[in-house]
N, C-alpha and C positions, 0 to 999 in steps of 0.2 A: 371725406378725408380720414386716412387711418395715422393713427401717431403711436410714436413708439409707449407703452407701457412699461416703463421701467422694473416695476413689484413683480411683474409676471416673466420679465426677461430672469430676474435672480431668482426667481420659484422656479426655472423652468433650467437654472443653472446650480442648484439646491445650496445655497449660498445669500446669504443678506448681507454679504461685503462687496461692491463693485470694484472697489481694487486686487478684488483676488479674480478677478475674470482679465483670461490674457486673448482668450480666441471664442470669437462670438458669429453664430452663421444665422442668417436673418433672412433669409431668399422664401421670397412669393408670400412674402405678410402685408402685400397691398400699403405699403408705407408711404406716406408723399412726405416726411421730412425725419432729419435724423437729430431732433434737438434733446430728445430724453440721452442720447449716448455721452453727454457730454460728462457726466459722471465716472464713465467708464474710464479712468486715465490710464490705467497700464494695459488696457487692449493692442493688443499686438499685430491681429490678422482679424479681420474685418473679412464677411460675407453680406452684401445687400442688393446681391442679382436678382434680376426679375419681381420689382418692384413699382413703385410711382412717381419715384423720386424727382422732383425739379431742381431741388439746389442740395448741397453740400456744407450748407451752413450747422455748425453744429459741432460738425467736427475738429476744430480748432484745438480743443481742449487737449484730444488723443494724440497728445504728440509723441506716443512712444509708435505709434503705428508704424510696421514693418511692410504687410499687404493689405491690400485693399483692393474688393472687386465690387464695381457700382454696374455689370453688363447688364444692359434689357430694360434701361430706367429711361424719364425722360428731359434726362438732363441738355438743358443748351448750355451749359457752363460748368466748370469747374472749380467756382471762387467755393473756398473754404478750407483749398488742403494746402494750401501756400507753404502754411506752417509746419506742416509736418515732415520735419528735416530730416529721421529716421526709414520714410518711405522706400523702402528697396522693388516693389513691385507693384504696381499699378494697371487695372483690369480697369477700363472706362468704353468698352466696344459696345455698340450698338446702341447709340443713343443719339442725340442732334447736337452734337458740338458742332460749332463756326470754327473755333479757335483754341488751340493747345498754349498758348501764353502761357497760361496759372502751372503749367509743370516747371514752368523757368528756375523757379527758387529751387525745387528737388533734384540737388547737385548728386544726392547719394542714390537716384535711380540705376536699377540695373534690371528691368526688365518693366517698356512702356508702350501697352496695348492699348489703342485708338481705331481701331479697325471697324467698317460701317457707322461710322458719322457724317456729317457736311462740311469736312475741315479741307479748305484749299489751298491753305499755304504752312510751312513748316518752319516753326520760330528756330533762334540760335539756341543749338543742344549744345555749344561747344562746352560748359562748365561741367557736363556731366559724364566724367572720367573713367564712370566704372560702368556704363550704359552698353549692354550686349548685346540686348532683345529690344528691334523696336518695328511693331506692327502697323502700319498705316493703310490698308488695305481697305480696299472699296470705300475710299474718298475722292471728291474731284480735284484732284493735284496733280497742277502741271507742270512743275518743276520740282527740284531737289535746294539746287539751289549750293548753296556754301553751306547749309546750315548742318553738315555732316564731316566738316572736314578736319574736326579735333578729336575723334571719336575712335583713339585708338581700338580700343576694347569691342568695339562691336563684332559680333558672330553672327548675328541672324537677322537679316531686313527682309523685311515683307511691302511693295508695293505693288502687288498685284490689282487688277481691277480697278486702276485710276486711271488718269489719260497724260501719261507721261507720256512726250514726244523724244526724248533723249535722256541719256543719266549724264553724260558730257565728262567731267572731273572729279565731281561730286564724292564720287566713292573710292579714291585715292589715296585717304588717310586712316580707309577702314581695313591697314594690314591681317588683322585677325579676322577678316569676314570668312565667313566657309558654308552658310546658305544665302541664296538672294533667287528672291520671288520677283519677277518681272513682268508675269501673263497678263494677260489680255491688255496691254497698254497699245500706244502706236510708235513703240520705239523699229527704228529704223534702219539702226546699226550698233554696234559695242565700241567706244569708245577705247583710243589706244590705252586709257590712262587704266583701263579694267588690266590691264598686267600688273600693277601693282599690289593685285588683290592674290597671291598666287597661293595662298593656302585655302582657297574656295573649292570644297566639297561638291556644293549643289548648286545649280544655277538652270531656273526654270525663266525660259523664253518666251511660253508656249504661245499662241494665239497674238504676234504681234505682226510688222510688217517689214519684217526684214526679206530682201527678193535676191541680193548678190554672195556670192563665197565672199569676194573682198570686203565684205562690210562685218566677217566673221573670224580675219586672220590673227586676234588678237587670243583667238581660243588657244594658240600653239603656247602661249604662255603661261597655261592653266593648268601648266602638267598636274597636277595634285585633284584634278576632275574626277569625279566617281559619275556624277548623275547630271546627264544635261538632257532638258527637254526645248525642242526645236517645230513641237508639231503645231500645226495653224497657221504657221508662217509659208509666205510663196515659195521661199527657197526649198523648204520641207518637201518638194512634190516633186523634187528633182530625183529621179533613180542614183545619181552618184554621191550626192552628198553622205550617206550614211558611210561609204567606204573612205569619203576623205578625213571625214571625221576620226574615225578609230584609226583612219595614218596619222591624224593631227594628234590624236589623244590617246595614245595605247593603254594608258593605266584608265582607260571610262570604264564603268559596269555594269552601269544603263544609259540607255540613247532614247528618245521620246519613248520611254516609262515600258522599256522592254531590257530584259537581259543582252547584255553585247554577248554573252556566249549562243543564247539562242537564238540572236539577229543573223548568227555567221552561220550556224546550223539549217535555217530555212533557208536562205540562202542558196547552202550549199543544195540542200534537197532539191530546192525547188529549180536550179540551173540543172542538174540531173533528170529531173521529172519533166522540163521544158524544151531540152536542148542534147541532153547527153545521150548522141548514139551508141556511145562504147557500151553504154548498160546495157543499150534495148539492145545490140547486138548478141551480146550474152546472152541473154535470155530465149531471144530467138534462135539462136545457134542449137542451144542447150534443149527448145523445144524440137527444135528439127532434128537431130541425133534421134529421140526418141520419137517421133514418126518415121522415121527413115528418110527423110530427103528436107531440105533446106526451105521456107517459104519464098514466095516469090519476093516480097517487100524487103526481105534482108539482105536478097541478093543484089538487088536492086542499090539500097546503100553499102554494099559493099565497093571495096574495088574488083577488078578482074581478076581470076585467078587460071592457072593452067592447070592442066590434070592431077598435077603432082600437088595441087593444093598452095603452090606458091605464087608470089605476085609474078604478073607480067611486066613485059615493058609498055609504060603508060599509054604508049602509040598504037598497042596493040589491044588495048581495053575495050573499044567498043566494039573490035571484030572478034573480039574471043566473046561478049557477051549475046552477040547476036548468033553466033553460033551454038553458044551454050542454048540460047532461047529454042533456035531449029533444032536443037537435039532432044531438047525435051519433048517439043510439039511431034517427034519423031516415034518419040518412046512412047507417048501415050495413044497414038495413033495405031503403034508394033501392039500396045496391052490391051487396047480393046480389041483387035482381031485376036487377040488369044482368047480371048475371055469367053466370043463368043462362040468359038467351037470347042471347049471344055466346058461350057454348058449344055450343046446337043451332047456333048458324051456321055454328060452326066445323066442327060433325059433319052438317050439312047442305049447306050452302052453301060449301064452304073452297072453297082454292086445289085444283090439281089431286095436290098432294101429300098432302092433307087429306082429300080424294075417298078417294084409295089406302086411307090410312088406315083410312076408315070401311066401305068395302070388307072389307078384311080384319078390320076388327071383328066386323062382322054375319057373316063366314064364323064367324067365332068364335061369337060370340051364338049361330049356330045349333046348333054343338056342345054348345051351355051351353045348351039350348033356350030359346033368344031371349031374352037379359034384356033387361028394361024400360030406355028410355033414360033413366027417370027414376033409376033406381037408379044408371048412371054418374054423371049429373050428383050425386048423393049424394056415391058414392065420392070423384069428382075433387073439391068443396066440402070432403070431411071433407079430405085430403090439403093443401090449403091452409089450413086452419083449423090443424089441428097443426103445420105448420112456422111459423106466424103465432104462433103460442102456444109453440111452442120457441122463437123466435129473441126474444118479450118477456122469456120465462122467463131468457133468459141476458142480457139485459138487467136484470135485476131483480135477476139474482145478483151479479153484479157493483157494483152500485149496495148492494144490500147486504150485501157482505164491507166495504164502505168505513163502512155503517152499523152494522158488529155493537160492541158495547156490551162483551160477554163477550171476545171475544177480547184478548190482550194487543197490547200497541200495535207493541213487537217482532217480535212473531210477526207480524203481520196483515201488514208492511210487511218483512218479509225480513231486519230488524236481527238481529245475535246478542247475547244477553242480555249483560249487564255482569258482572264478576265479584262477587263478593261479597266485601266486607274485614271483618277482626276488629274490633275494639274499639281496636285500636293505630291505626287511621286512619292505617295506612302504606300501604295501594295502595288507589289508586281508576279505576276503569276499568268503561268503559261504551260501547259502539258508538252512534254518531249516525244521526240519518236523515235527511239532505238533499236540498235539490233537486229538490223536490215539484213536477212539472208536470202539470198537468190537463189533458188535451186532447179533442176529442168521444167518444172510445169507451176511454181508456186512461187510468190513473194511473201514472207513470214516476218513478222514484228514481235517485239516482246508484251505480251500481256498482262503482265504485273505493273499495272495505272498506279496502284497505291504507291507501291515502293517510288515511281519514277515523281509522283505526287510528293512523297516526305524529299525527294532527294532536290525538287526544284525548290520548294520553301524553304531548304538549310541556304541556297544560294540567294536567296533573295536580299537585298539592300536595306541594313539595319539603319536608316538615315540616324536618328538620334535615341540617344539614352535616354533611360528616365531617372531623369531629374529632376525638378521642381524650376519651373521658369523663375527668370531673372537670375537662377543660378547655374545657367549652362542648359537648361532644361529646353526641350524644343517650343519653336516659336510658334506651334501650331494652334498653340491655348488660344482660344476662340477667336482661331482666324478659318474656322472652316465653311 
């Protein structure tokens, strides 16, 4: 057992007066009780995290105490701070409390972290008036209860990670709420009475078991939503939800811990990249100009058209396209008999360089005991037919990396994936993909990562200030 040394706390505060000590940090001096402190009377802000501590006794005396942080000790109780009626913040997470009783008397709370203990039920806060911040996170608590419903002033409730089966009315009286942590519980639906909460910011859902839109229509009354996270739940896996939401809530800014402007961006990309012929027509179009003639696949989704280039009547679509088909099949049939007797001419009749040429062929032929001249003209036919059918082939590839369905929209387009964020919906980051040019043989992106990097984290969601908890400050002090 280590106990506090008083002589060494003021040697180490270069002072022999303990009433001139207002702010004392004590954390990982293996201490299992706090009775030398009792000296200390004008101590103000207390530090005794990550320590041994079993009780609290001791402390009585510090009744000027403002803050107090006892996290990472192994207290099952809180007798001792009864007294101290100056307490505006209180840090007790992670320890083995049953029970929050002993905060009863501290009316003057305004910021009360309990978060990882074994507390399963929630005594009456009603006295405590100016109480903003209050964490209760990863306890087994299954109700709320009334014990929240005088609690004007609250801004930020935390009961993530407990096994709340409903919030019911509970949070009705907590007009100034504007964060509330609800994940991974097994609530089931939002409660009509959650419209009364309408200056609510943040509102994490994530991981419970909500399965119906109707058990979510109370969100329309949230207009002042910036951040709602919905993912883990059945409903989440429905493709339309995300679009009724941002009808429900046009002022959101993030939807399950993404940007709403780059929800509606991929989106938009990816209904283009999946479905939008009008693009690939362009493109195809734009590639067939500069080969000279049209590919088959475009013509294909196209409609009919007549010589003049303009549409037909509908009725007459598949005889004008079968015709179009036999006039091709006509013309390429008319170009290979040209082709191949501009080839004997060439090996007949050429210039005198062409002469030489054939010349030294037939020296050759006759080593290869005279091949047939039908068999070159073969050769040289297949030899243009393959690079005629490699240089389509890479036309078609390209045209379909732009149409592949499977590929992710990031990947396909050179983007680097987005990070992924917790449940806390404190970081949100994701790379853009701008400045899509289509031109006849190429699809062009902008390559300045950086600049699109600084310009997605200026847009990112400043959830809260920094302030100092209990005093507006955010509720995430050691609830992570």
């Amino acid at each position: 057992m280590t106990r506090l040394n008083t002589e060494q706390v003021l040697n180490d505060n270069t002072t022999q007066d303990p009433l001139a000590i207002a702010t004392l940090k004590l954390n990982h001096k293996a201490l299992s009780d706090v009775n030398g402190l009792s000296v200390f009377k004008n101590l103000e802000k207390l530090d005794l995290t990550f320590n041994n501590l079993t009780s609290l006794q001791g402390l009585e005396s510090c009744t000027n105490l403002k803050w107090l942080s006892v996290v990472q000790n192994k207290l099952q109780s809180l007798k001792g701070i009864e007294g101290l009626s100056k307490l505006t913040v209180l840090n007790a997470g992670k320890n083995k409390l049953q029970s929050m009783d002993e905060i009863r008397p501290l009316v003057g709370l305004c910021a009360l972290i309990l978060n990882d203990n074994e507390i399963d039920s929630i005594c009456k806060l009603d006295q405590m008036k100016n109480l903003n911040t209050l964490v209760l996170s990863r306890n087994p608590i299954h109700t709320i209860g009334d014990s929240l419903l005088k609690l004007k002033s609250m801004k930020k409730l935390s009961f993530s990670n407990c096994k709340l089966q409903s919030i019911d009315s509970s949070l009705k009286s907590c007009i100034e709420l504007k964060e509330l942590r609800l994940a991974h519980n097994e609530i089931k639906m939002l409660p009509n009475d959650l419209a009364h909460n309408k200056k609510l910011l943040n509102l994490d859902l994530g991981n419970n078991v909500i399965m119906r839109w109707s058990d979510l229509k109370v969100l329309s009354s949230l207009g002042n939503l910036k951040n709602l996270n919905l993912q883990g739940n059945p409903i989440a896996e429905s493709a339309k939800l995300d679009k009724k939401i941002r009808r429900l809530l046009p002022g959101l800014r993030v939807l399950n811990a993404r940007p709403i402007d780059k929800c509606i961006q991929n989106e938009k990309d990816n209904g283009s990249d999946k479905g939008d012929d009008t693009s690939i027509k362009k493109i195809e179009l734009q590639k067939g100009k500069k080969d000279g003639k049209l590919k088959d696949n475009v013509e294909t989704h196209m409609s009919g058209r007549g010589s003049d280039g303009e549409l037909d009547h509908p009725n007459d679509v598949d005889v004008e396209r079968k015709s179009e088909c036999k006039k091709r099949k006509m013309d390429k049939v008319t170009r290979e008999e040209k082709e191949v007797p501009s080839l004997d001419n060439k090996i007949n009749h050429g210039t005198n360089d062409i002469a030489k040429d054939k010349k030294t062929s037939k020296q050759k032929r006759a080593k290869n005991n005279k091949e047939p001249s039908s068999l070159i003209h073969k050769e040289t036919l297949t030899k243009i037919e393959k690079q005629k059918k490699k240089a389509k082939k890479e036309r078609e590839r390209q045209v379909d990396v732009i149409d592949d369905t499977e590929m992710p929209f990031e990947q396909l387009f050179g983007g680097d994936g987005g990070e992924d964020i917790n449940a806390d919906l404190g970081k949100v980051g994701e790379k853009a993909v701008e400045d899509m040019s289509i031109k006849a043989n190429s699809v062009s992106f902008s390559s300045n990562r950086k600049e699109m990097k600084n310009q997605d984290r200026v847009a990112r969601l400043q959830i809260a200030p920094v302030v100092e908890i209990g005093m507006g400050g955010p509720s995430t002090w050691a609830d992570e």
